[in-house]
Structures are given as C-alpha cells and as structure tokens.
C-alpha positions in Angstrom: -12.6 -49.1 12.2 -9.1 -46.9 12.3 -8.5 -49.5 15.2 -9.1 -52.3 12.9 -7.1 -50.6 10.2 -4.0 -49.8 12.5 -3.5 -53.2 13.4 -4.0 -54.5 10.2 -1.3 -52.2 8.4 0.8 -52.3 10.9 0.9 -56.2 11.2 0.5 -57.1 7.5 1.4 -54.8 5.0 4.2 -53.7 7.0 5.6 -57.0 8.3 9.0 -56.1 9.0 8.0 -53.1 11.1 7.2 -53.7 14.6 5.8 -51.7 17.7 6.1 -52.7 21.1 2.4 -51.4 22.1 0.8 -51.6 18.8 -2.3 -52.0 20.3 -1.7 -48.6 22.7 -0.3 -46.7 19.9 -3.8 -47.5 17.6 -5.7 -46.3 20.4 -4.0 -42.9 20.8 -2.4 -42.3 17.5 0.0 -39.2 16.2 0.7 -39.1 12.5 3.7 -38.8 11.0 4.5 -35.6 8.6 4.1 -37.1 5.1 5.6 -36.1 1.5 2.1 -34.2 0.9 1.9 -32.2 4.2 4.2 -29.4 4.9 7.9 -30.0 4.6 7.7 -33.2 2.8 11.1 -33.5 1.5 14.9 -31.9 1.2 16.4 -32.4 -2.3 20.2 -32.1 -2.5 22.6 -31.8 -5.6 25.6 -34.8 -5.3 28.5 -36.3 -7.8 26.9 -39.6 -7.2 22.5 -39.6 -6.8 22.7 -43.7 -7.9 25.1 -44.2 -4.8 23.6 -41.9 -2.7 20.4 -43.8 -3.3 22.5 -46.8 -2.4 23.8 -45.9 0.7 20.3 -44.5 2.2 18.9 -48.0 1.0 21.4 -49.9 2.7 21.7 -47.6 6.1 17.7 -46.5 7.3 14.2 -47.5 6.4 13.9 -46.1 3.2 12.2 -47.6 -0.2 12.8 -46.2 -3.4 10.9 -43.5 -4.8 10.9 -43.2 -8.8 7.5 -41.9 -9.3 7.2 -38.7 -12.0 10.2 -39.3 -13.2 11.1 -39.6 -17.4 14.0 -41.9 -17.4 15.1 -45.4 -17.8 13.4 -48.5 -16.8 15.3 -51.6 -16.5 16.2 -54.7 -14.5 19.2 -54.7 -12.2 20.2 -51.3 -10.7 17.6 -49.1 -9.2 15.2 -48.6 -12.1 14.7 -45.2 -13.1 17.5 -43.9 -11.3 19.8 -42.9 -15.1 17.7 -40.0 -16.8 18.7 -38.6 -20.4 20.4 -35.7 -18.7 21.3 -37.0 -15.1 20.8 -39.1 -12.7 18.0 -39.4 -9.8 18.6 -40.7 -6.8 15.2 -40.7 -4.8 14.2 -42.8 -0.9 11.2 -42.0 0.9 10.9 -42.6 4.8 8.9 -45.5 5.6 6.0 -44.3 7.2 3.5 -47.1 8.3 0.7 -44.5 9.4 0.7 -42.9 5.8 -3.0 -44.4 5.0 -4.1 -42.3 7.4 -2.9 -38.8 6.7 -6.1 -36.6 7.1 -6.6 -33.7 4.0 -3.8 -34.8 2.1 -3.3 -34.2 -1.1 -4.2 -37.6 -3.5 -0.8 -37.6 -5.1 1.6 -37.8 -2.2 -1.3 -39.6 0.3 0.9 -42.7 0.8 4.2 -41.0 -0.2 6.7 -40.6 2.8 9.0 -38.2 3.9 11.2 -37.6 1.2 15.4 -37.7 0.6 16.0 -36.8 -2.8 19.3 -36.4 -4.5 20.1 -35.4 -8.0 23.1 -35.8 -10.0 24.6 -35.0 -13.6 27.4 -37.1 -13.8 27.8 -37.5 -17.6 29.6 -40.6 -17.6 27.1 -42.3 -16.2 24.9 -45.0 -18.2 22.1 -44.1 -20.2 23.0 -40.5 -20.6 21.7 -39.3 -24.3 23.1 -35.8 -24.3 24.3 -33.0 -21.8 21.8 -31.4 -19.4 21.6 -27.6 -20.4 21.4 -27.0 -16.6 24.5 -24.4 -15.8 27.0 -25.7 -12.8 27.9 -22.3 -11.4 31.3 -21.6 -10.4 31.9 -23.9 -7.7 31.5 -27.4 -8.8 29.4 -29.8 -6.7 32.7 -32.5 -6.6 34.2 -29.0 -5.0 31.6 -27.9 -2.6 31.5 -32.0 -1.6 35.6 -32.1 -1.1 35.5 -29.3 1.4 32.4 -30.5 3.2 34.0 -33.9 3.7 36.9 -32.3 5.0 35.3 -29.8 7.4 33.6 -33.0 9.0 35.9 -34.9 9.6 37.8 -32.3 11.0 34.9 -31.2 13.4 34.5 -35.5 14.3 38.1 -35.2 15.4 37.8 -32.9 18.2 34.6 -32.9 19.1 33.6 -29.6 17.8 31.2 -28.2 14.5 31.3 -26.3 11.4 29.4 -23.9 10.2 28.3 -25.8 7.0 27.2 -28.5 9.1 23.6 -26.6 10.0 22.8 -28.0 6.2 20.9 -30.8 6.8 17.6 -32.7 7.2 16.9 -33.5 11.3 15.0 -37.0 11.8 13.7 -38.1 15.7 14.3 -42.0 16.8 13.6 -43.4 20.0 17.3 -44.5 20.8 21.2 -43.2 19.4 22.1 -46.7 19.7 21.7 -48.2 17.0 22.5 -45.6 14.4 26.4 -45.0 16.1 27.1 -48.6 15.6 25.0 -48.8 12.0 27.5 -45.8 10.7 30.4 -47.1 13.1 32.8 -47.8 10.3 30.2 -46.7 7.3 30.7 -42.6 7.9 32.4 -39.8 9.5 29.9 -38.5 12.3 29.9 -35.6 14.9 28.3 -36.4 17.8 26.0 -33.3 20.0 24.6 -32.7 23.3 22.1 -30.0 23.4 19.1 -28.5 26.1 15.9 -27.7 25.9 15.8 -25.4 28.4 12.3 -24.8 28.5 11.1 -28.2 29.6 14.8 -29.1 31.4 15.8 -31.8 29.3 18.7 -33.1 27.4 18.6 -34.7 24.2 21.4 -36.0 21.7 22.3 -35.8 17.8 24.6 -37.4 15.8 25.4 -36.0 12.5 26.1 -38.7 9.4 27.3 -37.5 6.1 25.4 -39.9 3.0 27.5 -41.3 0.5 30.8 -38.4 1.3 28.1 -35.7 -0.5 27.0 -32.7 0.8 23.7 -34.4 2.3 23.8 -34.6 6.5 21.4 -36.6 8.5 20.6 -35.2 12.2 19.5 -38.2 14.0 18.1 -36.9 17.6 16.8 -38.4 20.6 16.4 -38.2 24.4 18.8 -41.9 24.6 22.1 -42.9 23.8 24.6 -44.6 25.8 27.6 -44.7 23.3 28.3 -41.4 22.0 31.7 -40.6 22.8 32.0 -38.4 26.0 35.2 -36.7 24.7 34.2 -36.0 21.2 30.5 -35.0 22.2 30.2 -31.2 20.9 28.1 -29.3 23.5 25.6 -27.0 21.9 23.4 -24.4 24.4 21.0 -23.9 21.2 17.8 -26.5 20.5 18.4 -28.7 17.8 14.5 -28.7 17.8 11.9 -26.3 19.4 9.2 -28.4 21.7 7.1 -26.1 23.4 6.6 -25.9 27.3 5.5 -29.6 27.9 6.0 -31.2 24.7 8.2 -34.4 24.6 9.2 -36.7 21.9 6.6 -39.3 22.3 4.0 -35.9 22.3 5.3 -34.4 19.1 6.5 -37.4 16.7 5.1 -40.4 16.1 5.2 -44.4 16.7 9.0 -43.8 18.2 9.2 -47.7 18.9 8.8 -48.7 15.3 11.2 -50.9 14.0 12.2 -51.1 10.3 15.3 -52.7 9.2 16.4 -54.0 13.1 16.6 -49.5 13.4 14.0 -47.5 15.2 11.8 -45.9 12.1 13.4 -42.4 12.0 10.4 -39.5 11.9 11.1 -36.0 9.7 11.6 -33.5 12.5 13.4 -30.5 11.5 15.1 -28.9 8.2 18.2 -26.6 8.8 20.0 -24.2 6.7 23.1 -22.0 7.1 22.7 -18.7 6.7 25.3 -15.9 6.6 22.3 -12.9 7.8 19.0 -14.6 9.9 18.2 -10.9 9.5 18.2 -10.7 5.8 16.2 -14.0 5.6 13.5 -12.8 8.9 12.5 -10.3 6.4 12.1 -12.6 2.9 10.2 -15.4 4.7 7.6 -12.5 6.6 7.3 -10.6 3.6 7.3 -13.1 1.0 5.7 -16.2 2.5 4.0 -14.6 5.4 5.7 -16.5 8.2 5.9 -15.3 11.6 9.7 -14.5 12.6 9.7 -13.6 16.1 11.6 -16.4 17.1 14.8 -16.1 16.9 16.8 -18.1 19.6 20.2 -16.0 20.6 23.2 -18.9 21.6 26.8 -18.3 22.8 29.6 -16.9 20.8 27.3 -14.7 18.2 25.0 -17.9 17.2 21.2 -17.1 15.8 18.9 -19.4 14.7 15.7 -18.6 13.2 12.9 -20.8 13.7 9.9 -20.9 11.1 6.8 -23.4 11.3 4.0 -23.5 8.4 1.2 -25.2 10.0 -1.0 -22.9 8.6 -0.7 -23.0 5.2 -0.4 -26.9 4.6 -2.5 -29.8 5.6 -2.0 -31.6 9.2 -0.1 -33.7 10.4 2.5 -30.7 9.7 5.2 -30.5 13.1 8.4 -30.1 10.9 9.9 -26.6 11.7 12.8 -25.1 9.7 16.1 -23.5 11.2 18.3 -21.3 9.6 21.3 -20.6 11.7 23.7 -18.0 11.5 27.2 -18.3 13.3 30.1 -16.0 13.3 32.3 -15.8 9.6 35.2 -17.8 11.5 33.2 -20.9 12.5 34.1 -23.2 10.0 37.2 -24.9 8.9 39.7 -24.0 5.8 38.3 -22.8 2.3 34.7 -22.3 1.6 32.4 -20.3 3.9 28.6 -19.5 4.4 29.2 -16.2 2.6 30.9 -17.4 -0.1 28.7 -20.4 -1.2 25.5 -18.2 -0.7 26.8 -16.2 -3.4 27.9 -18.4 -5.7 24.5 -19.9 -5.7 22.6 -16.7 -5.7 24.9 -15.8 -8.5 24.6 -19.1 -10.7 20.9 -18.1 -9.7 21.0 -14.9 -11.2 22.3 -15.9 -14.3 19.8 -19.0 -15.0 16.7 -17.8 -14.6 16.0 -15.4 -17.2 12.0 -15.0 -16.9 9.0 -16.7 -14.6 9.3 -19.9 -16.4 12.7 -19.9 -18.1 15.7 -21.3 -16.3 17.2 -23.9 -14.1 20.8 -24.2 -12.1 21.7 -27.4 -10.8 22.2 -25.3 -7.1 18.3 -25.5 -7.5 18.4 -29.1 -7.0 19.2 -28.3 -3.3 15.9 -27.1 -2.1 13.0 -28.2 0.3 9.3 -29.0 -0.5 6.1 -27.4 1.2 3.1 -29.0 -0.3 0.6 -25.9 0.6 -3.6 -26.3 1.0 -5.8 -23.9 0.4 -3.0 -21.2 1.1 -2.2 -17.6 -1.0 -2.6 -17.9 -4.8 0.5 -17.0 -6.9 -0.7 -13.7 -8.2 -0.4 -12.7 -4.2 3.1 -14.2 -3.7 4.7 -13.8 -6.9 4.6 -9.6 -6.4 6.2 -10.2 -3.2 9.0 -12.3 -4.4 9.6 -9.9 -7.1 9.6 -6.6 -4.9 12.5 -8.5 -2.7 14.5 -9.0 -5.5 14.5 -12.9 -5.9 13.9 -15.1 -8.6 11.7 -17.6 -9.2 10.2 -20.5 -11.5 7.1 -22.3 -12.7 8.2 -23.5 -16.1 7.8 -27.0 -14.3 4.2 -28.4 -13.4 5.0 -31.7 -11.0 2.1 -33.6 -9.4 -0.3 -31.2 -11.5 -0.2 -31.8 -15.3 -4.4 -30.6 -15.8 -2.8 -27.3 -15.1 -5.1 -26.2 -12.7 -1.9 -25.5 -10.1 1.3 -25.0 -10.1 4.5 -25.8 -8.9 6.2 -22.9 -7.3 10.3 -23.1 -6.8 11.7 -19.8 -5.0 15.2 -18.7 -4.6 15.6 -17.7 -0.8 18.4 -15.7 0.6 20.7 -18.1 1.1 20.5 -19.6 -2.3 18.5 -22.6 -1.5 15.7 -23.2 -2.9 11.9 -24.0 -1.4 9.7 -26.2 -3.8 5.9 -25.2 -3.2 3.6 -27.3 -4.4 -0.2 -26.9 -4.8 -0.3 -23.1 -5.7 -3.3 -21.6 -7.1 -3.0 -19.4 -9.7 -5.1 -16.9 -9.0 -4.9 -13.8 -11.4 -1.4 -14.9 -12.6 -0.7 -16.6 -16.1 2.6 -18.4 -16.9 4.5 -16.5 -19.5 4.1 -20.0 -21.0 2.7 -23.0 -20.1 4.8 -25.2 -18.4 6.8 -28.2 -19.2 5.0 -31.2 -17.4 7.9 -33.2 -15.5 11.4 -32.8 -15.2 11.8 -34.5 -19.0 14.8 -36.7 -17.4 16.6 -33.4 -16.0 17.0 -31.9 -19.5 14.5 -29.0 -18.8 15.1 -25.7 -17.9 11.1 -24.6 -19.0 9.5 -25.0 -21.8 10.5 -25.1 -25.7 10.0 -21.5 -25.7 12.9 -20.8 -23.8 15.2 -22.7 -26.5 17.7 -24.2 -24.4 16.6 -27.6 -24.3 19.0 -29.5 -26.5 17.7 -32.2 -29.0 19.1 -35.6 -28.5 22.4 -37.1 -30.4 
C-alpha cells in the first residue's frame, strides 16, 4: 500500500518532481521534516514580504502558503499576501512525502517546511490603518542596509561575517545548480567545511532573498563551481551528522527534482549569538534541552547545537545552531551585541503581560510544533524565573482553545513559536485573539491597543 501510494504521489500529483530511483526510494523511504514536526518554519521581519514571496517563488521549489491568514483576497498578485496592517509574505518547501508524515498534527499534515516573511510597509496596497506593532530603534530598512553590505563585503574576499550565522540551512544533492540559479540573481558567500567525525567535506553557499535580512544555507557533499579563491574555509560543521551518518542517511529523496533544482530538504536553523553561555543555560532551564554540545572552532568560535526530537513528532532531524564568534568578526556598523539588545529592548517594552504585546522583531522567530510535551503551567514559571518575556494572546492552528500558541523571547532576541502547548494549570490572563487579525493584533481587546479602522 505505501508502495502503491509512493509511486502514485510521486508520479501524479507531483508531476514536475522527479526521482531517479523512485521505485528504490518507495521501498526504503526517509521523510522529510514537515511544517507540523519540530522546527517547521523560520519567520523573518523584511521591507518588502510581497517581493520576498516573489523572489522565493521564482528561485526554489516553493508554493505559496496563505492559510490562517485575515487579509485580502484577489486576482492578480499573490492573494492574501496585503493584510489591513502589513503585508505577508509566506512559501512552503515542496515536500512530495508530506502524506506520509507519521503523528502529525492534522493542521500542518501536508504543510511543508516553512519560509515566512512579514512586512509593514504602509504604502503598500490594501493597507486600512497603521499596525500598533512598535518598530524598536533600529528600523528593519536599517538592519537590512548593513546586512547587505556585510555580504557583499564577505563575497568579495572570500571571508564571513558574524551576522551571517542568521539563517535557515537546507541539504540538496548538488551546488550546481543553485550557483548558476543565483549567478547574477544575488550576492553569495561560498564555504568549505569538515565533518571531522566521519572525514568528509561538504560545501555551502549562502544567498541573501530579495536584499532582506533572510539567508539561505544551501549544503551538500557536490559542487564543481564554487569559486576556489573566494571559497571561505570553516573548521566548524555547518551540520552535525553523527559517526556514520551521511546525507542520503539523514535527509530525504536528495534526487528530487522540482523546478529543473534538486528539492532542497530543512536541515538546520542558525542564530548569532553574542554569549552561547548565556543561551546553554535558557534553552536547559527553560525548554529542557540538553546543551552539552558545544563544538569549540578556531579564533574564539562556539557553536551550540540543540535537537528536540523528543518533544515533537518524528520525522524531526532539524538541529539548531547558535554561534558565537569574537565582537570583531563582522564588518562596519552593527554588531551581534548591539542588535540583540535592541531587540531584547523593543522586547521589553512591548510586551506588557502574558498575552499583551507584539514587536515587529518578533516576526523573526522559529516554529516547534511540540506533541505530547510539558504543559505551559511547567514552562511558563521557568521562562519567568529567567527573566524573559513571553506571549499567548495569539491562538494559531488552535481556535477550540484547548492549546495554545506559545511565542518566547530567547536570549538573543529571537523569538521561538511553540505550537501545540497544553495548558495545563495555567489560564490566559485573557483569552486569546484567534489569528493574527491581518497583523493588527498585539492580544486581545483587553489590551486596548488595537486601533479601529479609518
């Protein structure tokens, strides 16, 4: 039967996706990581969500993703991309396996991998009045200028920038085709980089969407075009594989083809992080995860790598780095330091109770869609006694009301989206706003800074 169904996804719903050995890959199948099990998604704030949207449509297998959304529907551009308060600029991996995602939760069981960017560009079509959601100090057209900059800098001799270790890591079978897709379509940084455990080499190259600050690692084992002299060399793992894990082990259908690209597959989230130290201690204590590993690189760099197999439904192989490198390993204005705090700052100011309060910096965050994991009346205590804020004035994929969304402030001012959270003994201040109510929310009416419409 799942032989029967393999084949017949894979050759009919999904025509322009192909497989080399579809029959071999039916017979000994690894799922890919899906919206609805573990890290499911990385949400990033931008100038421009329509064009990121745009660009992601135009450069990888994506499709549109507009579900949950209260904003406008009509023909032309990217329905329900202009909101009342901003704009949403939403793709989802194509992922051809998604039928078959085992414990799943119903709402996100065909969802893929999501790339999510939001925007409040008030000039923008559609927009009925401004979104009460506070900017904090440095602007996103800001924070997107330097990023941009510190790039193409890096590009042009081969080297990195700190700021760089922000963004969402995706495994294809070859390089190839995605340096000669973003050729003369983006700035890139090309990497070289061991895993010394199982004495291999593998390859990145780094691709900024749209000029925002949203980067896409694309990694594999093959390439034959990066260029030699302008190929940073990195001694740290881009992604963890344990002793005798490979690729084709970990991630899977690698010789999918979508778009005449190789399918990309959601490997790895990474953050920057001014103090691995300070943020070992918030994710053990707060979210229970285990932080022994800590991998120790040349010239002061530490990277922290987290899993959460075990409190989210399989298949869940997405790990999360947060990287720390000296103060001095970036380029110009801006550094780690400095945007953590204006985030935890703008942070600080927002969020006035459990479910009042919203910053656009929340808008960069990650999603963990938990199963059966701890209830918020266990983590909610913890995330207070670290001193962090948090939210649940917005219920998304649960609007019965018997869980809740959970959105926590981590150390380094992003945010993590948990989804599926029990309450346990805890009760909402009060009840949640269901939706983001076409980013105009910041919680419900009781927190009486939702504007009325002109």
């Amino acid at each position: 039967q799942y032989l029967f169904h393999c084949l017949f996804r894979g050759l009919w719903a999904f025509p322009m996706i192909s497989s080399r050995w579809p029959l071999l890959a039916c017979l000994a199948p690894v799922l890919g990581q899906l919206y609805s099990s573990g890290i499911g998604k990385t949400t990033h704030l931008v100038s421009d969500a329509p064009g990121a949207l745009s660009w992601l449509l135009q450069h990888i297998p994506v499709s549109h993703d507009a579900a949950g959304l209260n904003c406008w529907q009509e023909a032309g551009i990217f329905n329900e991309s202009f909101c009342p308060c901003g704009q949403a600029g939403r793709a989802e991996l194509w992922a051809p396996d998604a039928e078959f995602c085992p414990d799943c939760q119903p709402w996100g069981k065909r969802l893929g991998f999501g790339l999510h960017t939001i925007s409040y560009n008030s000039s923008m079509p559609h927009i009925q009045r401004p979104t009460p959601r506070t900017e904090g100090r440095l602007s996103i057209a800001a924070i997107e200028g330097h990023v941009t900059r510190k790039l193409a800098a890096a590009a042009a001799v081969g080297g990195y920038d700190a700021l760089l270790d922000f963004n969402t890591g995706l495994w294809v079978s070859d390089l190839d085709p995605f340096v000669i897709e973003f050729a003369n379509n983006s700035e890139t940084v090309a990497l070289q980089w061991r895993d010394a455990l199982n004495n291999r080499t593998y390859y990145s190259l780094l691709v900024q969407v749209a000029r925002s600050f949203f980067i896409l690692e694309f990694m594999s084992s093959k390439q034959t075009l990066l260029p030699a002299q302008r190929t940073h060399h990195t001694d740290v793992p881009r992604f963890l594989f344990g002793k005798g894990q490979t690729p084709e082990s970990t991630f899977p259908a690698l010789s999918d083809i979508g778009r005449g690209l190789p399918i990309p597959r959601p490997a790895r989230v990474s953050h920057y992080s001014s103090d691995v130290t300070r943020d070992a201690a918030y994710y053990s204590s707060v979210l229970g995860r285990d932080v022994h590993t800590v991998l120790e690189g040349r010239g002061g760099t530490r990277t922290l790598v987290l899993t959460f197999e075990d409190m989210a439904a399989a298949p869940n192989y997405v790990q999360l780095h947060l990287v720390q490198r000296p103060a001095h390993d970036t380029r110009g204005e801006l550094t780690v330091a400095e945007l953590e705090e204006a985030m935890n700052d703008a942070h600080a100011a927002a969020h006035t109770s459990d479910v009042c309060g919203w910053d656009q910096y929340n808008d960069f965050h990650f999603g963990v869609a938990t199963h059966g994991w701890r209830p918020l009346s266990d983590v909610i205590p913890r995330i207070e006694a670290a001193g962090y804020k948090y939210h649940t004035g917005t219920l998304t994929w649960h609007p019965d009301g018997k869980q809740l969304t959970l959105f926590a402030m981590t150390p380094n001012g992003i945010t993590i989206q948990l989804h599926n959270m029990d309450q346990g003994r805890y009760v909402p201040s009060a009840p949640p706003v269901e939706g983001h109510d076409g980013l105009c929310s910041v919680g419900p009416p009781q927190c009486g800074s939702n504007p009325a419409p002109n």
